[in-house]
MOPAC internal coordinates of N, CA, C and O (Angstrom, degrees):
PM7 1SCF
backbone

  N    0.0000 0     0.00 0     0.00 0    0    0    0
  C    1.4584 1     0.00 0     0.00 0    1    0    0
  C    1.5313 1   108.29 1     0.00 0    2    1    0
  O    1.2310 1   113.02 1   -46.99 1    3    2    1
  N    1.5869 1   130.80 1   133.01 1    3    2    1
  C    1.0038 1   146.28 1   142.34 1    5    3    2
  C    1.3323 1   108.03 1   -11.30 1    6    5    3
  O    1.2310 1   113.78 1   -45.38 1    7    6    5
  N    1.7397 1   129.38 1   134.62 1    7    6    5
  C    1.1172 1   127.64 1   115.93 1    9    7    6
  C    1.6280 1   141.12 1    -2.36 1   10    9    7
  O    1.2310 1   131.43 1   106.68 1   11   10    9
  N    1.5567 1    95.54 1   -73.32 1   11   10    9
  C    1.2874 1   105.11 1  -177.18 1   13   11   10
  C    2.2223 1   105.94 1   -61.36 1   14   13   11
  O    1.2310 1   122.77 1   134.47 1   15   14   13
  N    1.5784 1   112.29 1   -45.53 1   15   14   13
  C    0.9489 1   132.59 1   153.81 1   17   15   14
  C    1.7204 1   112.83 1   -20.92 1   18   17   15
  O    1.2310 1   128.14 1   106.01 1   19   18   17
  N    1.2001 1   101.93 1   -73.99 1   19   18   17
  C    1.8634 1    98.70 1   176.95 1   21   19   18
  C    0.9558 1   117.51 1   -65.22 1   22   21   19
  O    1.2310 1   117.72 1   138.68 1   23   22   21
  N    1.2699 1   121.95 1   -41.32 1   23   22   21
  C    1.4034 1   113.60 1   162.33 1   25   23   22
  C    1.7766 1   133.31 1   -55.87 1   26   25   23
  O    1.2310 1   123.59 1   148.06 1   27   26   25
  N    0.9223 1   110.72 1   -31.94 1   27   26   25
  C    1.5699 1   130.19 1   160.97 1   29   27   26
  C    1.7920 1   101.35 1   -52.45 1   30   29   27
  O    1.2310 1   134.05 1   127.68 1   31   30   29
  N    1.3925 1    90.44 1   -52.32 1   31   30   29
  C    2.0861 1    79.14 1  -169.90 1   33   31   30
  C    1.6568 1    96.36 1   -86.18 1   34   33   31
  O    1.2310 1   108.01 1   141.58 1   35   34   33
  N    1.4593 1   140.00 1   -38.42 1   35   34   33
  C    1.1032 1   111.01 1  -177.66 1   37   35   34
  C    1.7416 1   127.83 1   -45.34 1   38   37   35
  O    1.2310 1   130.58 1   136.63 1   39   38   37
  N    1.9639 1    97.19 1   -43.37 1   39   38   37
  C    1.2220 1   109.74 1   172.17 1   41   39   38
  C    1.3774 1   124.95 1   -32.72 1   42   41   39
  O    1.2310 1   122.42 1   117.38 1   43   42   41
  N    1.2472 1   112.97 1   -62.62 1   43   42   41
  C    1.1792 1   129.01 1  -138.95 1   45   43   42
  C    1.9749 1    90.83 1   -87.08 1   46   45   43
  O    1.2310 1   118.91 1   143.67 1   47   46   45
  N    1.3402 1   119.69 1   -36.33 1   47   46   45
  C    1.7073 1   134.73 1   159.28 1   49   47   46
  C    1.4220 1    96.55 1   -45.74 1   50   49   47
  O    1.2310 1   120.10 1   132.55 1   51   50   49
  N    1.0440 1   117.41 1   -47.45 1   51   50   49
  C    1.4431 1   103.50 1  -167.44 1   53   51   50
  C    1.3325 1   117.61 1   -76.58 1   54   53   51
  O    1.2310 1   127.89 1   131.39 1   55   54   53
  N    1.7403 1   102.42 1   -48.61 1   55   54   53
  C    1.5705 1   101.86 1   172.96 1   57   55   54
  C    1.5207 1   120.91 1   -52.44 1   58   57   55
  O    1.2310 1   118.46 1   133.80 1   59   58   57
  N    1.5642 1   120.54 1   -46.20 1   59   58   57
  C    1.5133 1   127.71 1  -168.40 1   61   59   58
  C    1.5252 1   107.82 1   -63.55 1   62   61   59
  O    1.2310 1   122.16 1   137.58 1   63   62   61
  N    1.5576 1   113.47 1   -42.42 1   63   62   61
  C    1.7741 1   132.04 1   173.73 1   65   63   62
  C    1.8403 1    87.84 1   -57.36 1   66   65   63
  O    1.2310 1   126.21 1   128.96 1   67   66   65
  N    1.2750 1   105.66 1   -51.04 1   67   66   65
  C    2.3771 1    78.31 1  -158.47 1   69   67   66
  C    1.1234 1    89.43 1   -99.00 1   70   69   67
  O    1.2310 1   110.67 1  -178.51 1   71   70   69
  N    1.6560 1   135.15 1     1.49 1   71   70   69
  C    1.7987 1   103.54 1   148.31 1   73   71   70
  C    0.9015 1   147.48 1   -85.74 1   74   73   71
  O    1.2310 1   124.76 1   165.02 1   75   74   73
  N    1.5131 1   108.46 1   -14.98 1   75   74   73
  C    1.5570 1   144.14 1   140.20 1   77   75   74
  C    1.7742 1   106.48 1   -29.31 1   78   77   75
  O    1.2310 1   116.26 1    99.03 1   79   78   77
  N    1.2828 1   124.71 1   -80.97 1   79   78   77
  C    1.1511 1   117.10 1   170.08 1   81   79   78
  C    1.4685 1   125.39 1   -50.00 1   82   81   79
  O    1.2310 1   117.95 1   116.18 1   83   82   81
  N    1.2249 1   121.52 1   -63.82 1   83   82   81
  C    1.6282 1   104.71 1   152.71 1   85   83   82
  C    1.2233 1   130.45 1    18.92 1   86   85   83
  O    1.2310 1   129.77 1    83.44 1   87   86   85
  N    1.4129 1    98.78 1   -96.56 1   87   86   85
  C    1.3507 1   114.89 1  -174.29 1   89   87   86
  C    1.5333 1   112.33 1   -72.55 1   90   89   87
  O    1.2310 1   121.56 1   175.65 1   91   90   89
  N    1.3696 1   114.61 1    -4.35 1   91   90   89
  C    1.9446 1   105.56 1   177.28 1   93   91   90
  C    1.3730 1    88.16 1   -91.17 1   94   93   91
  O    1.2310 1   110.79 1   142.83 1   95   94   93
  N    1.5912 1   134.93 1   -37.17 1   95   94   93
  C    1.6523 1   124.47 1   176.50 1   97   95   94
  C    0.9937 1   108.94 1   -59.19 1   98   97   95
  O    1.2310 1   114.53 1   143.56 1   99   98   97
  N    1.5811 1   127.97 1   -36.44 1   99   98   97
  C    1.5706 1   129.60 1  -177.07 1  101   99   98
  C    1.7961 1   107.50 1   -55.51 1  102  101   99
  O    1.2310 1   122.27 1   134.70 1  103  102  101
  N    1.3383 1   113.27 1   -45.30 1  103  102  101
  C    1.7765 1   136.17 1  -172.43 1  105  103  102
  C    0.9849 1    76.97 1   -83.32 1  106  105  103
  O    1.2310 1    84.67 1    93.78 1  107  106  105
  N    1.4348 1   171.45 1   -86.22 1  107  106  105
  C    1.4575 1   162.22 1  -113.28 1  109  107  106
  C    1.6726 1    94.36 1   -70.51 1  110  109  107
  O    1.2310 1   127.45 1   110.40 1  111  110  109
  N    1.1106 1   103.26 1   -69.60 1  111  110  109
  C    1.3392 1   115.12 1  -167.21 1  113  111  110
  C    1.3835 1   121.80 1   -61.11 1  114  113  111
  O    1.2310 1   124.97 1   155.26 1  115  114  113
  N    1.4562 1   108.06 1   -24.74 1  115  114  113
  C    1.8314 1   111.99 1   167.90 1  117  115  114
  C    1.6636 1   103.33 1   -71.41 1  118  117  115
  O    1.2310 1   123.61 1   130.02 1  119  118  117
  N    1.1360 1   110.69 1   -49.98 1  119  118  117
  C    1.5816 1   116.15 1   162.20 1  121  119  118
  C    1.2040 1   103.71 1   -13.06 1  122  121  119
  O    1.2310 1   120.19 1    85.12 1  123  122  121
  N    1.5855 1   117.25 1   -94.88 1  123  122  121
  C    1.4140 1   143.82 1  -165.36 1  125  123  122
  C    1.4845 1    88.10 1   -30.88 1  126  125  123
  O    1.2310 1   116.37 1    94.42 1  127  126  125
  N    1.4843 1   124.50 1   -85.58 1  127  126  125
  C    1.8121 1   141.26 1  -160.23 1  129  127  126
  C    1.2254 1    95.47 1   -25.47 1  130  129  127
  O    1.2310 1   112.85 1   147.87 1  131  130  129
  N    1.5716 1   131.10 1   -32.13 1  131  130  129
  C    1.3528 1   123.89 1  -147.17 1  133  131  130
  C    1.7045 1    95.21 1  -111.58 1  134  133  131
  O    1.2310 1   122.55 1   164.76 1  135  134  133
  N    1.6189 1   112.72 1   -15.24 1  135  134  133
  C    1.7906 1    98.40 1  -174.51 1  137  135  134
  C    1.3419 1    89.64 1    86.26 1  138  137  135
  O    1.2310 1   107.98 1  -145.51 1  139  138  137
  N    1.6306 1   140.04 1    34.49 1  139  138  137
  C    1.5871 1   111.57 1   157.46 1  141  139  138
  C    1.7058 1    90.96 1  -128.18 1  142  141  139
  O    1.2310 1   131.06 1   -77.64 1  143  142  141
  N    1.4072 1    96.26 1   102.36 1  143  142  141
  C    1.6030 1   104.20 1  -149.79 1  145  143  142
  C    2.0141 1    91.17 1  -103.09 1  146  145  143
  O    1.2310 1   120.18 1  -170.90 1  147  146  145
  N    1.5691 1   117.26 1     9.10 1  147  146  145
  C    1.7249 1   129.82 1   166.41 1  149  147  146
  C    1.2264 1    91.88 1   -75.08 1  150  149  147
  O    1.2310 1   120.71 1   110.11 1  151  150  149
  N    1.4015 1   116.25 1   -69.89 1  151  150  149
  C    1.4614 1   120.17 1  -155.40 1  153  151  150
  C    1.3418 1   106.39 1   -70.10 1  154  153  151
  O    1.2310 1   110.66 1   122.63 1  155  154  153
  N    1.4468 1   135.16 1   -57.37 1  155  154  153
  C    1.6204 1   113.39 1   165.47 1  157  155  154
  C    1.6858 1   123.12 1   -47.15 1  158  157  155
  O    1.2310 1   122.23 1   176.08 1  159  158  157
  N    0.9876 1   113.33 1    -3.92 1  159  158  157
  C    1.8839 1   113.13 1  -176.02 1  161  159  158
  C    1.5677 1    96.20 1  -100.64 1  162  161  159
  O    1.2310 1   125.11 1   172.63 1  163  162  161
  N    1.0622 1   107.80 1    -7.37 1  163  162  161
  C    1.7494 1   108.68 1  -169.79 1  165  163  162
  C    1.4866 1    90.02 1   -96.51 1  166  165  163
  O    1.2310 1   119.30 1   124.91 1  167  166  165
  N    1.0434 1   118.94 1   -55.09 1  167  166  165
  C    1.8491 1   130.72 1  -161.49 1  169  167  166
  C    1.3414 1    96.46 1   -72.31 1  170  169  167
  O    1.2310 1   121.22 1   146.48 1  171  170  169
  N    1.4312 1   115.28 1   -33.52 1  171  170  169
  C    1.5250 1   114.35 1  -173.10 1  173  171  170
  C    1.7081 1   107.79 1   -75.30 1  174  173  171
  O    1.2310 1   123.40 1   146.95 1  175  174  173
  N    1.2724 1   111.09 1   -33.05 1  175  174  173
  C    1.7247 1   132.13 1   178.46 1  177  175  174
  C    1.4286 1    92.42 1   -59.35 1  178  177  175
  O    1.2310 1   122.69 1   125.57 1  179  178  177
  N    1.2467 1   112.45 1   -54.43 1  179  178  177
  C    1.4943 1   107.05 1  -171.13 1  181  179  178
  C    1.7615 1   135.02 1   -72.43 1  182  181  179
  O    1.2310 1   131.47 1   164.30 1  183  182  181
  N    1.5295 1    95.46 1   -15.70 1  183  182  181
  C    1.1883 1   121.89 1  -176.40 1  185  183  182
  C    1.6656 1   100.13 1   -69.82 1  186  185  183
  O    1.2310 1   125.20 1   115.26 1  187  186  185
  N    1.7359 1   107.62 1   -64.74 1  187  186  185
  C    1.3416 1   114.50 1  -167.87 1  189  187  186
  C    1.9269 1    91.63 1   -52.98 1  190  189  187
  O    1.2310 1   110.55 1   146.13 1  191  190  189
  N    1.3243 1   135.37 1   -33.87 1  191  190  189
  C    1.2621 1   118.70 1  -165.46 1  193  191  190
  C    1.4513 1   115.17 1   -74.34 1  194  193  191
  O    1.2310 1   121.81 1   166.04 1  195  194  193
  N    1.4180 1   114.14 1   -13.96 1  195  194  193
  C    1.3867 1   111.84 1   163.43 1  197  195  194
  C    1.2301 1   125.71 1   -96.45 1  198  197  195
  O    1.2310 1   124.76 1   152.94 1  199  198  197
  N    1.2359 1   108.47 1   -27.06 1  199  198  197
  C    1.3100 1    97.17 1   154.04 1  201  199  198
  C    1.6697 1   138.24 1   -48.96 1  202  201  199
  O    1.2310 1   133.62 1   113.46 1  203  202  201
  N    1.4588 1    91.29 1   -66.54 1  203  202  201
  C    1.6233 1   106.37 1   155.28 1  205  203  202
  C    1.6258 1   110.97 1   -15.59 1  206  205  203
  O    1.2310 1   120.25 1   114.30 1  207  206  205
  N    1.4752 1   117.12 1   -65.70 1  207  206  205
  C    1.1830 1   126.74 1   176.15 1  209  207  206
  C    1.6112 1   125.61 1   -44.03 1  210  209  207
  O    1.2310 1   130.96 1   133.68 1  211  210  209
  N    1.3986 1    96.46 1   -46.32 1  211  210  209
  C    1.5995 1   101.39 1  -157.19 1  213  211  210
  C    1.8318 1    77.59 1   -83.03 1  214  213  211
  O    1.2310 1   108.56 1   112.45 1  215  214  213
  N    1.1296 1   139.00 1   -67.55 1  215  214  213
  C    1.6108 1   124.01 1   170.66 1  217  215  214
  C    0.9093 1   137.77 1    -0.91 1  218  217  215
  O    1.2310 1   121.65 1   111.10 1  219  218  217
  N    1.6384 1   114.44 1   -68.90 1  219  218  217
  C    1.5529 1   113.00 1   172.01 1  221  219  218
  C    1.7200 1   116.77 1   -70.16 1  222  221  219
  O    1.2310 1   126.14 1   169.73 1  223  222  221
  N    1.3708 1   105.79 1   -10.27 1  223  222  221
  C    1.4489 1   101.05 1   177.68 1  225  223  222
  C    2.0536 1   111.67 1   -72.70 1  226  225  223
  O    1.2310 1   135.91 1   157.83 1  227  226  225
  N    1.3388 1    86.82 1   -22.17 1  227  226  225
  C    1.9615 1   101.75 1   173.64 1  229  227  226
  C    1.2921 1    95.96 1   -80.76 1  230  229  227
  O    1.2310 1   106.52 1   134.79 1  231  230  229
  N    1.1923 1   142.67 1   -45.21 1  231  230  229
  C    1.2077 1   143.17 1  -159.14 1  233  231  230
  C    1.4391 1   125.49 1   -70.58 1  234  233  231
  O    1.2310 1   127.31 1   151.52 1  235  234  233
  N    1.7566 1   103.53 1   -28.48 1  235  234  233
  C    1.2456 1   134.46 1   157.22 1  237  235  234
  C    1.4853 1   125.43 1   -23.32 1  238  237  235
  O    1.2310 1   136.67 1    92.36 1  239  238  237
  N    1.7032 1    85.32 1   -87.64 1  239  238  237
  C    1.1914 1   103.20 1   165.82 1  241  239  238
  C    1.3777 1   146.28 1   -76.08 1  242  241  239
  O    1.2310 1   131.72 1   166.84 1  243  242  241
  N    1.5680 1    94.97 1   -13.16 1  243  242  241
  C    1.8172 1   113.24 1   154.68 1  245  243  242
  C    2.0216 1   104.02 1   -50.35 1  246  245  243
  O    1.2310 1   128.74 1   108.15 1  247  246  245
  N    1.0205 1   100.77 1   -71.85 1  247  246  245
  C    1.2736 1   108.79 1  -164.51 1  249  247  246
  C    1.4052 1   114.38 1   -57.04 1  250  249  247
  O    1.2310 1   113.57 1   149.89 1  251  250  249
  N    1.2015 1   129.77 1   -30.11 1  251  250  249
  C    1.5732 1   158.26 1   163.28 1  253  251  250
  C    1.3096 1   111.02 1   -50.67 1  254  253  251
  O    1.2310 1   116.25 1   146.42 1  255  254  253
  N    1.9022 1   124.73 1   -33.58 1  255  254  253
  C    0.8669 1   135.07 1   151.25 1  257  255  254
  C    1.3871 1   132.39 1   -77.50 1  258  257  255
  O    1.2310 1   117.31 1   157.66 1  259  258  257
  N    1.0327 1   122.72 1   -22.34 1  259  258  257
  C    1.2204 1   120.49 1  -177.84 1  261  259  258
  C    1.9615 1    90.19 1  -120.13 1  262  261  259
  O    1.2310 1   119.12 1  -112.20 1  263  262  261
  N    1.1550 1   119.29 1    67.80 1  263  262  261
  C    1.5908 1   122.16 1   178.78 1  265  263  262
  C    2.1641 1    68.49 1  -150.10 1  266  265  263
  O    1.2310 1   119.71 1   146.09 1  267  266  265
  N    1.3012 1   118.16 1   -33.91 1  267  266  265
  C    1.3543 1    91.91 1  -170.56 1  269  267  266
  C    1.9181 1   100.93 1   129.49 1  270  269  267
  O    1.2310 1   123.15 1   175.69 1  271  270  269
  N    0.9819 1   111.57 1    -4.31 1  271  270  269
  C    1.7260 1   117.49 1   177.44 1  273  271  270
  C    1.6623 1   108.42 1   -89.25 1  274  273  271
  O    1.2310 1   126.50 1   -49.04 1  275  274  273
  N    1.0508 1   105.10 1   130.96 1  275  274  273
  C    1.7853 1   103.73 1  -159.22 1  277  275  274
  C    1.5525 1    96.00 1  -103.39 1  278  277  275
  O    1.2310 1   112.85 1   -34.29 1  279  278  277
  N    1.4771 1   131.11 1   145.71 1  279  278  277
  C    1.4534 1   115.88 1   170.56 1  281  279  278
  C    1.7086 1    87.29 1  -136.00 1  282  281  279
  O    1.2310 1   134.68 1   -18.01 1  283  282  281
  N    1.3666 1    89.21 1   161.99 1  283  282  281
  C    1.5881 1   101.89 1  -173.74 1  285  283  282
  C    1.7584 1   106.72 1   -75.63 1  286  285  283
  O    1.2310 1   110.25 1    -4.56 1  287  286  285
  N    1.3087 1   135.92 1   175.44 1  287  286  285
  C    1.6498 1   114.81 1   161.34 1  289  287  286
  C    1.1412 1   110.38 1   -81.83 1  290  289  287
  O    1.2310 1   128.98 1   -33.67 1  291  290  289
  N    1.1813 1   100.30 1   146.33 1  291  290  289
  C    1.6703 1   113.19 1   176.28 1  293  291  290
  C    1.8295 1   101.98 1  -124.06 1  294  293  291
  O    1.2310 1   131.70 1   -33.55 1  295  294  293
  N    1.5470 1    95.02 1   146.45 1  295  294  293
  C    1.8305 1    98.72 1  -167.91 1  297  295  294
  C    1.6769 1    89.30 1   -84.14 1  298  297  295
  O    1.2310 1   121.02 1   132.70 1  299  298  297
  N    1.4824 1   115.65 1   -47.30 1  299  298  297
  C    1.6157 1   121.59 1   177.91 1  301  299  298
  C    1.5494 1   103.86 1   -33.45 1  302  301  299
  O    1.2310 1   120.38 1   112.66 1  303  302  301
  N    1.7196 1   116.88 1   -67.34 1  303  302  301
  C    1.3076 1   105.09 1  -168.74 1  305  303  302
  C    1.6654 1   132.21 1   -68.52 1  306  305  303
  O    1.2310 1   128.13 1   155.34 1  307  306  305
  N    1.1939 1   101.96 1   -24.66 1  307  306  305
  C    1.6249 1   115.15 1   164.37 1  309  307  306
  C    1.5661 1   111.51 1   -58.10 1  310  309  307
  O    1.2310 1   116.87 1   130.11 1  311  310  309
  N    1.4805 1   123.56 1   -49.89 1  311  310  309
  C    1.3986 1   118.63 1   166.15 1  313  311  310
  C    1.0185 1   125.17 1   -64.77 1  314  313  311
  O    1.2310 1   115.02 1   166.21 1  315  314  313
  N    1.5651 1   127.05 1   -13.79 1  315  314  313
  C    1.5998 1   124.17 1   175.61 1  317  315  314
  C    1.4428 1    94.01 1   -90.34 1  318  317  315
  O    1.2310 1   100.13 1   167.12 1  319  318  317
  N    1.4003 1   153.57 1   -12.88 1  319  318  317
  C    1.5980 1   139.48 1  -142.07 1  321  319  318
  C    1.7921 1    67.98 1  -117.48 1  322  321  319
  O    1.2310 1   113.45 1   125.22 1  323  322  321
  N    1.6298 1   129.99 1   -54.78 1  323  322  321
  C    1.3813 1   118.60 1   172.91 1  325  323  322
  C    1.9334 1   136.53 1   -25.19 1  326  325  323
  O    1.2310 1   140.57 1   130.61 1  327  326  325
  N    1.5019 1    77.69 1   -49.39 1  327  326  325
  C    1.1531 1   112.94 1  -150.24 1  329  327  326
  C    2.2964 1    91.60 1   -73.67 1  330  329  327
  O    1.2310 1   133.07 1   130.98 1  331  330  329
  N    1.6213 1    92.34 1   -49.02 1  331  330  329
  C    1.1486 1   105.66 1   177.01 1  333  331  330
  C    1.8106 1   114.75 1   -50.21 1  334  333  331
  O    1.2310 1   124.70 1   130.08 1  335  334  333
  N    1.2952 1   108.59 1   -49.92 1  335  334  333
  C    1.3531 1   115.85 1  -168.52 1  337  335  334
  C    1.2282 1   109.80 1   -76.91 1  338  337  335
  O    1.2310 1   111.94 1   133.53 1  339  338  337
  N    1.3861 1   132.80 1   -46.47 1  339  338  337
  C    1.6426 1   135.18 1   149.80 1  341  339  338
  C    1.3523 1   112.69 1   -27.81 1  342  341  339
  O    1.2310 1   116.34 1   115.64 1  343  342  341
  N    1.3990 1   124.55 1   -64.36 1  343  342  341
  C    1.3302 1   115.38 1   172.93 1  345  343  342
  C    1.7817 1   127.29 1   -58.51 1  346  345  343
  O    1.2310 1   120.47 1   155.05 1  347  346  345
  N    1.2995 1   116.72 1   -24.95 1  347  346  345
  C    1.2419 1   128.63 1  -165.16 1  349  347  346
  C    1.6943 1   112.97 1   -74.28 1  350  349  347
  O    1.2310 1   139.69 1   146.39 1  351  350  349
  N    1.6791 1    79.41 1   -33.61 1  351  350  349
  C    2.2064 1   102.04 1   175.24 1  353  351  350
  C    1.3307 1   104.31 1   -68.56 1  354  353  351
  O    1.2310 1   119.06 1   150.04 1  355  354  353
  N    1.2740 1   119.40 1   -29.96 1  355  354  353
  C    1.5394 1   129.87 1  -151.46 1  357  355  354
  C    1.6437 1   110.48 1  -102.63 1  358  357  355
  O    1.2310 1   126.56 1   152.86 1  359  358  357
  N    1.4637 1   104.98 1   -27.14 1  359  358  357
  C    1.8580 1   113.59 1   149.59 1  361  359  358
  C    1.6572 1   108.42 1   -64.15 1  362  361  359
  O    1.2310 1   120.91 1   121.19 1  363  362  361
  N    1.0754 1   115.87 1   -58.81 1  363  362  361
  C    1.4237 1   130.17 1  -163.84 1  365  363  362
  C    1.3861 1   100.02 1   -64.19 1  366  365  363
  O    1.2310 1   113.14 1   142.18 1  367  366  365
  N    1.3780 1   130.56 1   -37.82 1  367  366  365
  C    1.4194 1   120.69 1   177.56 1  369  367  366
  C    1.8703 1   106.94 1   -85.42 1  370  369  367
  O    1.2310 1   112.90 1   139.01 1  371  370  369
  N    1.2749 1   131.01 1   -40.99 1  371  370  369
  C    0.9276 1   115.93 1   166.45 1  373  371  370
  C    1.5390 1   128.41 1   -63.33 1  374  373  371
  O    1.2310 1   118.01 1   158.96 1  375  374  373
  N    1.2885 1   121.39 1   -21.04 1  375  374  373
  C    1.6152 1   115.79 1   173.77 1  377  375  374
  C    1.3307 1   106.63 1   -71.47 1  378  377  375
  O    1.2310 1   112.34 1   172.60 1  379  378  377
  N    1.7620 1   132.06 1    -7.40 1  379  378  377
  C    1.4876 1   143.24 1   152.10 1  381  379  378
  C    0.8235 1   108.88 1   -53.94 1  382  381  379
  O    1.2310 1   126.21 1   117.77 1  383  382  381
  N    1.4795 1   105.66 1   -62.23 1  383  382  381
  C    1.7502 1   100.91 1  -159.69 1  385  383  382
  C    1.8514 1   112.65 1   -70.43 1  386  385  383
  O    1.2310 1   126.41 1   146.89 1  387  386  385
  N    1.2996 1   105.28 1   -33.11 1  387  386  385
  C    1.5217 1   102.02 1   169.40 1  389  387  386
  C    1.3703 1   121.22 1   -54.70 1  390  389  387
  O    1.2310 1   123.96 1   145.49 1  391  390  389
  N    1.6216 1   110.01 1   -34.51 1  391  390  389
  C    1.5817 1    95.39 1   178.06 1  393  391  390
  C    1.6377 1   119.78 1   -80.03 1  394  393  391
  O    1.2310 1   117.64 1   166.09 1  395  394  393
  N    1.5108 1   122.11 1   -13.91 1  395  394  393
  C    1.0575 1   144.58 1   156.31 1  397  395  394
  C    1.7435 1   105.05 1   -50.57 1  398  397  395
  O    1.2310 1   118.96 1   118.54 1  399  398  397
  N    0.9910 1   119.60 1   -61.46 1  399  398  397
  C    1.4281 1   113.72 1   178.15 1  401  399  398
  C    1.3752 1   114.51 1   -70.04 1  402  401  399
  O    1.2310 1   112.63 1   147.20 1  403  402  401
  N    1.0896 1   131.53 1   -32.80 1  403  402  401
  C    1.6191 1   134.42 1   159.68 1  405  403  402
  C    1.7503 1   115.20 1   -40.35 1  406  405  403
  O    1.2310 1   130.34 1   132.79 1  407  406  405
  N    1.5830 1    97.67 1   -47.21 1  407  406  405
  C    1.6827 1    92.42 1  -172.21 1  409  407  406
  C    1.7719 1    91.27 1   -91.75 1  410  409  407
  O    1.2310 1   109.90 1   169.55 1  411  410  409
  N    1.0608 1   136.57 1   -10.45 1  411  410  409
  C    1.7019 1   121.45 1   171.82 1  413  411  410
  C    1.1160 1   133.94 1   -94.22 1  414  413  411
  O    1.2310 1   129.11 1   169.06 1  415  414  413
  N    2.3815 1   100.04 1   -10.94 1  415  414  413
  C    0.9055 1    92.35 1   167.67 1  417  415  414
  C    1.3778 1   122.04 1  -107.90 1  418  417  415
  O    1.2310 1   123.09 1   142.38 1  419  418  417
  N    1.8071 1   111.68 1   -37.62 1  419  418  417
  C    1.3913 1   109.05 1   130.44 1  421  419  418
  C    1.8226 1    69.45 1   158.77 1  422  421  419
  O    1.2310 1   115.10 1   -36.42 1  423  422  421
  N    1.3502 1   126.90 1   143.58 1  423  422  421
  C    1.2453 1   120.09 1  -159.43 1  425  423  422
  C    1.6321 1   117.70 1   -91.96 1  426  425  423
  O    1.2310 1   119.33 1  -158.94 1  427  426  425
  N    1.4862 1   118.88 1    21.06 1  427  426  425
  C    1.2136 1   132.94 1   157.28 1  429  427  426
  C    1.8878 1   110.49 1   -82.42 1  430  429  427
  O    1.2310 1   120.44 1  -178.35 1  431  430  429
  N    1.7372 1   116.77 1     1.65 1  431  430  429
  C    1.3302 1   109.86 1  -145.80 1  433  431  430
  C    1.5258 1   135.13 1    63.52 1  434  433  431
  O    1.2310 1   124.49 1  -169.21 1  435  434  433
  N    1.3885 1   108.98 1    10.79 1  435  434  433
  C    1.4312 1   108.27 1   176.14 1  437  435  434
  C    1.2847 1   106.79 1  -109.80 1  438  437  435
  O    1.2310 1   117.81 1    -6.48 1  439  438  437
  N    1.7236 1   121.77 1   173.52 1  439  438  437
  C    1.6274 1   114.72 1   178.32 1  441  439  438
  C    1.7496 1    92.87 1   -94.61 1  442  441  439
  O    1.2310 1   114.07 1  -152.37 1  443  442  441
  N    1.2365 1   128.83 1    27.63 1  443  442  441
  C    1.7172 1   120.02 1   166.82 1  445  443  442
  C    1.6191 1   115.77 1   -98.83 1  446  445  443
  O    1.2310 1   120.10 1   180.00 1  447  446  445

């Protein structure tokens, strides 16, 4: 397989892994609105695991590069390493905002 080729599939691992999480922080957080603050900690658990995922797939080829393996630039892989770090802020700010909704809403789901 091509260079340009691995890079195409790491990309695209990376993008599907941090949009994957995304959308379980997105479901995390409807969780929270509602006081079912299990099921957002579960979705949120699951989020960091794709993330996790789509990471070491950057990490890969970080290290692959600096072991001495040269890859050409690719615009795909710069938007997935983007794409990664946007999402990573966007876990990290929602596992805030859940604990924020815990103390407003009160972490039984009630406002007591």
């Amino acid at each position: 397989m091509s260079e340009e080729n691995i890079l195409i599939q790491v990309a695209m691992q990376i993008i599907l892994n941090a949009g994957n999480a995304r959308l379980k922080a997105s479901d995390a957080l409807s969780f929270a609105k509602k006081g079912e603050f299990a099921k957002a900690e579960e979705l949120m658990a699951q989020a960091e695991e794709d993330i996790v995922t789509a990471h070491k797939a950057q990490t890969e080829v970080i290290q692959n590069e600096m072991s001495g393996k040269g890859y050409d630039y690719s615009l795909l892989f710069t938007h997935a390493q983007d794409t990664l770090m946007t999402i990573k802020s966007e876990l990290t700010f929602s596992k805030e905002l859940i604990d924020v909704l815990k103390i407003v809403i009160g972490k039984d789901g009630t406002n007591e």
